[in-house]
C-alpha positions as CSV (number, residue, x, y, z in Angstrom):
1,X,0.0,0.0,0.0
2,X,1.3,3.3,-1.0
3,X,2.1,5.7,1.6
4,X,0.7,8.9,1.9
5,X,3.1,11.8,2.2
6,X,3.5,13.4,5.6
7,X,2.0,16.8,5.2
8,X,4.5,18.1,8.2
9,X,7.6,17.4,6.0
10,X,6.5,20.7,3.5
11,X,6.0,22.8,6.8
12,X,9.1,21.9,8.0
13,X,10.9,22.6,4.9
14,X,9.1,26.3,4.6
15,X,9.8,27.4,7.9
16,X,13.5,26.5,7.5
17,X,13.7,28.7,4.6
18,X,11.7,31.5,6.3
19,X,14.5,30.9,9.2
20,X,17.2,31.0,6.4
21,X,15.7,34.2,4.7
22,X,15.6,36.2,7.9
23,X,19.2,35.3,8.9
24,X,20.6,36.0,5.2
25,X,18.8,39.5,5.6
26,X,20.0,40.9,9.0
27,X,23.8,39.7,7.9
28,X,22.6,41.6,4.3
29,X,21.2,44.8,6.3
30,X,24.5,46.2,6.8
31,X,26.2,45.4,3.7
32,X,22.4,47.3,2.1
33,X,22.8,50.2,4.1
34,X,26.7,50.8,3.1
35,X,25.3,50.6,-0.8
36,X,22.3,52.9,0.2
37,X,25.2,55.6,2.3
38,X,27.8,55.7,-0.5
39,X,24.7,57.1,-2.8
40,X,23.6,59.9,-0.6
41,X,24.0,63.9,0.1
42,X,25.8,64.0,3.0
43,X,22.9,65.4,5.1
44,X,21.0,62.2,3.9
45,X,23.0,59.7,5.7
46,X,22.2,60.6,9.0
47,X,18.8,61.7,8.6
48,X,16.3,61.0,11.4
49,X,13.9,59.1,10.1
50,X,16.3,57.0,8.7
51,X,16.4,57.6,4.1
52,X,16.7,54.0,3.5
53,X,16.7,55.1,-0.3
54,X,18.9,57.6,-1.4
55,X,17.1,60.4,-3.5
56,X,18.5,61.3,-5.9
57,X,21.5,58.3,-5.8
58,X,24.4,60.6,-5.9
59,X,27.2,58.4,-8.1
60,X,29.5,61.4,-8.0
61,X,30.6,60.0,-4.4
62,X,32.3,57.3,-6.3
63,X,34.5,59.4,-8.3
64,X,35.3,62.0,-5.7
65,X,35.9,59.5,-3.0
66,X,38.5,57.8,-4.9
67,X,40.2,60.4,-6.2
68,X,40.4,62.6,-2.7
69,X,43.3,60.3,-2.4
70,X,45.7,58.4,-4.1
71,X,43.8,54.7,-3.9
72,X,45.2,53.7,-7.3
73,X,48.8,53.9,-5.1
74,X,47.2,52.3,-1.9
75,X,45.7,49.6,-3.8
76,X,49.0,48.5,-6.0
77,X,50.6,48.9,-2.3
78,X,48.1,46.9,-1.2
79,X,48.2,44.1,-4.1
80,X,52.0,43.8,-3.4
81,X,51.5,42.9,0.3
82,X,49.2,40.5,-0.6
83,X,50.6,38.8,-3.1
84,X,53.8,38.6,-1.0
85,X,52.4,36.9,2.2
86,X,50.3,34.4,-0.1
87,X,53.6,33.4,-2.1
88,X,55.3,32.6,1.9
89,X,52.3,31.5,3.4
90,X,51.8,28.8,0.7
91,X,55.9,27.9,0.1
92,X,56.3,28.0,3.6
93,X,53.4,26.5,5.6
94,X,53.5,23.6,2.4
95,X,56.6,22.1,3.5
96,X,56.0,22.2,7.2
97,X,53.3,20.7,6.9
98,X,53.9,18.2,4.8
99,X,57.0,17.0,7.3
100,X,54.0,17.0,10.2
101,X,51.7,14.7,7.9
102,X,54.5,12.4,6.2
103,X,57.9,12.1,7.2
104,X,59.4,10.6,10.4
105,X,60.9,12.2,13.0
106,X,61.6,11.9,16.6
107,X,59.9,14.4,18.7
108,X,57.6,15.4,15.4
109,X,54.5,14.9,17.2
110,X,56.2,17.4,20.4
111,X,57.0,19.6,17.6
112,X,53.6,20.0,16.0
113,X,52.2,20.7,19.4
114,X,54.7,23.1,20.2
115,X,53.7,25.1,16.6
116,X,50.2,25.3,17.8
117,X,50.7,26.6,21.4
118,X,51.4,29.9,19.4
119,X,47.8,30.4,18.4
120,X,47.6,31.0,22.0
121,X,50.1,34.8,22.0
122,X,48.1,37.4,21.0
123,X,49.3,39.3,18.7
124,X,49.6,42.3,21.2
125,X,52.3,40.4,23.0
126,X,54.8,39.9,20.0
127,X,53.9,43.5,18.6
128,X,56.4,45.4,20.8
129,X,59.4,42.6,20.3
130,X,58.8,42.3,16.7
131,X,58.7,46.5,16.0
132,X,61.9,46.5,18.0
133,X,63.1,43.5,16.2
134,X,62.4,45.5,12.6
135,X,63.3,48.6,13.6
136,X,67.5,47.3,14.4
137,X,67.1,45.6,11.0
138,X,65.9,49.1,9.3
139,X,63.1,47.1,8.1
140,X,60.6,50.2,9.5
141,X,58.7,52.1,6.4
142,X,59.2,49.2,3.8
143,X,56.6,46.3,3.3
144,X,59.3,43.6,4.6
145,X,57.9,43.3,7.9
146,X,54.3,42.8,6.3
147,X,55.7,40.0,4.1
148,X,58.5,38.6,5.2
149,X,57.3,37.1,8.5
150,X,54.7,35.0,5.9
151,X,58.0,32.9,5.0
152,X,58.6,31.9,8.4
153,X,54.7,30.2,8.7
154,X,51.9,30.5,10.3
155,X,50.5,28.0,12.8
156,X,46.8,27.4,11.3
157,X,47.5,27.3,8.0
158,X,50.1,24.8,8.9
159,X,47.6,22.7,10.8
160,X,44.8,23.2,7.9
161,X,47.3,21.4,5.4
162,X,48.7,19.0,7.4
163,X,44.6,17.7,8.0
164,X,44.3,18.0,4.5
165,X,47.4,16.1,3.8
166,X,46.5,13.5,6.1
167,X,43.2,11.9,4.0
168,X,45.9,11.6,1.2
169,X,46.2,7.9,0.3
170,X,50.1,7.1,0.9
171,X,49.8,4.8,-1.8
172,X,50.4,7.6,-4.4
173,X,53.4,8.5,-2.6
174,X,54.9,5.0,-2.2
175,X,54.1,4.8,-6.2
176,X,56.5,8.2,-7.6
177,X,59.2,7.0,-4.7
178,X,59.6,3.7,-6.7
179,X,59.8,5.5,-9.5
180,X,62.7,7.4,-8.2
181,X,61.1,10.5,-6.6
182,X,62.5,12.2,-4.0
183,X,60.8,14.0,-1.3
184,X,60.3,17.4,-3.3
185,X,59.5,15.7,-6.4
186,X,56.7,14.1,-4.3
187,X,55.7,16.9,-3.2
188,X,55.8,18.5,-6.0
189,X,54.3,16.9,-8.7
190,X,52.0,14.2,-6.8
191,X,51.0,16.3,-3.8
192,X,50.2,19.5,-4.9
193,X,48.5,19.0,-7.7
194,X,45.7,17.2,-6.0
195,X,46.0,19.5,-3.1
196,X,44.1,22.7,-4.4
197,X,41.7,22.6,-2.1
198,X,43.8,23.0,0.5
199,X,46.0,25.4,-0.9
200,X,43.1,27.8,-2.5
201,X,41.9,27.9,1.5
202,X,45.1,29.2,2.5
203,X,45.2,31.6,-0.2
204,X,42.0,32.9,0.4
205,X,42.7,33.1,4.0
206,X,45.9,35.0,3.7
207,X,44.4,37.9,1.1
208,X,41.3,38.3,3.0
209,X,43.5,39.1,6.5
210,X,46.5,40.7,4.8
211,X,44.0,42.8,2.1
212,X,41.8,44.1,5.6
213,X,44.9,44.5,7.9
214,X,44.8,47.8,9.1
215,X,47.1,47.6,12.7
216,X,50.0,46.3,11.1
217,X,50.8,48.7,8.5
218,X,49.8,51.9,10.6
219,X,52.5,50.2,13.0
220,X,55.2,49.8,10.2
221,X,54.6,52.1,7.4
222,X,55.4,56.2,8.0
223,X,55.2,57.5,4.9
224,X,51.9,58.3,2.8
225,X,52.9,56.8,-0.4
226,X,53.3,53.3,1.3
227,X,49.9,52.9,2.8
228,X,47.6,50.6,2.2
229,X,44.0,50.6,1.4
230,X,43.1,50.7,5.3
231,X,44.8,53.1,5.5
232,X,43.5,55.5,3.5
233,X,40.2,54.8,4.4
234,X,41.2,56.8,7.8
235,X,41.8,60.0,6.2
236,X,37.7,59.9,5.8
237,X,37.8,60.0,9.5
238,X,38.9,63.9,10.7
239,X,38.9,65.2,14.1
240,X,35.8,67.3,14.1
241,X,33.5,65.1,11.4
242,X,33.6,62.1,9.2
243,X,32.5,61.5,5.4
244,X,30.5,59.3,5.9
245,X,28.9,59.2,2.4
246,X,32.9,59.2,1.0
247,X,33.8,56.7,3.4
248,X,30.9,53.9,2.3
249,X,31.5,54.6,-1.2
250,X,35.7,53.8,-0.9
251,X,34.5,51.0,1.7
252,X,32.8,49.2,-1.0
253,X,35.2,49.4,-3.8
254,X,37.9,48.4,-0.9
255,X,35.2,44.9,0.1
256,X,34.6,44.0,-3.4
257,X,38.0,41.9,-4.1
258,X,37.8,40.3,-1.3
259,X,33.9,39.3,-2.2
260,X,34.8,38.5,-5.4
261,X,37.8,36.1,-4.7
262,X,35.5,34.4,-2.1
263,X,32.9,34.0,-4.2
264,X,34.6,33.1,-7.5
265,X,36.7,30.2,-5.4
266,X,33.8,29.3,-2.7
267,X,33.9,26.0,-4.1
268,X,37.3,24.9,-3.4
269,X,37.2,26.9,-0.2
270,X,34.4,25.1,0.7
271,X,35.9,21.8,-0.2
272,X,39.4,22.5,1.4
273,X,37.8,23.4,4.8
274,X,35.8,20.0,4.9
275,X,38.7,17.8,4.4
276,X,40.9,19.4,6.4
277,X,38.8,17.3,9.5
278,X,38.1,13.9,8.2
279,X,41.5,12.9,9.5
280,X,43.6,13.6,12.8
């Protein structure tokens, strides 16, 4: 006899979307009211009643806010920061953690506890002992303290691939080592190539902190033509009053990279995050 269908299932189904809906909207609310600011008059954005709907959209905010300053120089400053720590992150935090997941080593396991104790230190207690540490090497002003640390590694992204290297069957490896593969070349051409996943989370990881940093290069860079993007957003910020329909229309255009890498590699992120835990 057939069943009948359970007429809850369809009420269950519609009130998790309603649920989903009103989530998606209150984390949408602010990113609506940024678009709705950056198209205002100034005396629009903190009107009371609230103008949810700018009238008339202003799109001159766009070009004045970006050329007040110099954000074609911030962002290429930027870019070069970013592209930096993702080419150490990656080279470094790769072969760390591929000696955590593969090779043998007395004490390894000591080792790869001792790596993620420093998640623990808050970046507030290295700040002063690293600025110091910069400043003997003249390193102050210049972008090498922003990329060069990224060559030494960073804890999480070392644990993230070491998970991910762990579901790897060994059998692959075991195959290119008869063949007369070292331990690079195994790395290199059996590893990494099925390790995007993996690799594509680290990378978006990397831009997304280094792109939004703000603390670290008001802490290293002096002069004006070496700021970042974070940076420059602060000018919009005086003593007396702030832009604020400038300052959402540069916010924007400074978010959208970030969105756009996310969204454009979501599926690999996605992916790379859920393997990283199927093995310990």
């Amino acid at each position: 006899m057939k069943k009948s269908p359970n007429p809850l299932i369809p009420a269950k189904r519609v009130l998790a979307y309603a649920v989903l809906c009103l989530a998606a909207a209150v984390f949408l609310l602010p990113l609506f009211w940024m678009i709705s600011s950056s198209l205002k008059p100034e005396w629009q954005v903190l009107a009371n009643p609230p103008v949810w709907l700018p009238n008339p959209p202003r799109w001159e905010n766009y070009r004045e806010a970006l050329t007040y300053l110099p954000f074609g120089r911030y962002a290429i400053n930027t870019l070069i920061i970013s592209l930096g720590a993702i080419i150490g992150h990656v080279l470094s935090c790769t072969l760390v953690a591929y000696a955590f997941a593969r090779l043998r080593a007395p004490g390894k396991g000591f080792m790869f506890l001792l790596v993620l104790s420093t998640l623990m230190l808050p970046y507030p207690v290295t700040m002063v002992p690293l600025f110091a540490l910069f400043n003997q090497l003249g390193w102050i002003n210049t972008f090498l303290p922003l990329i060069v640390p990224a060559f030494f590694g960073n804890a999480f992204y070392i644990f993230l691939l070491r998970q991910y290297f762990l579901t790897l069957p060994p059998e692959l490896e075991d195959a290119a080592r008869m063949d007369g593969a070292n331990t690079l070349q195994v790395l290199w051409r059996v590893i990494l190539p099925i390790s995007t996943p993996a690799l594509a989370t680290v990378v978006i990881f990397t831009f997304q902190a280094t792109w939004n940093d703000f603390l670290q290069p008001l802490i290293y860079l002096q002069d004006q033509s070496h700021y970042t993007l974070t940076l420059g957003l602060n000018f919009f910020r005086g003593s007396f009053q702030v832009n604020w329909a400038y300052l959402m229309a540069a916010s924007l255009v400074v978010v959208l990279p970030v969105v756009l890498v996310f969204f454009l590699a979501q599926r690999l992120f996605i992916q790379g995050i859920a393997m990283t835990g199927m093995k310990g």
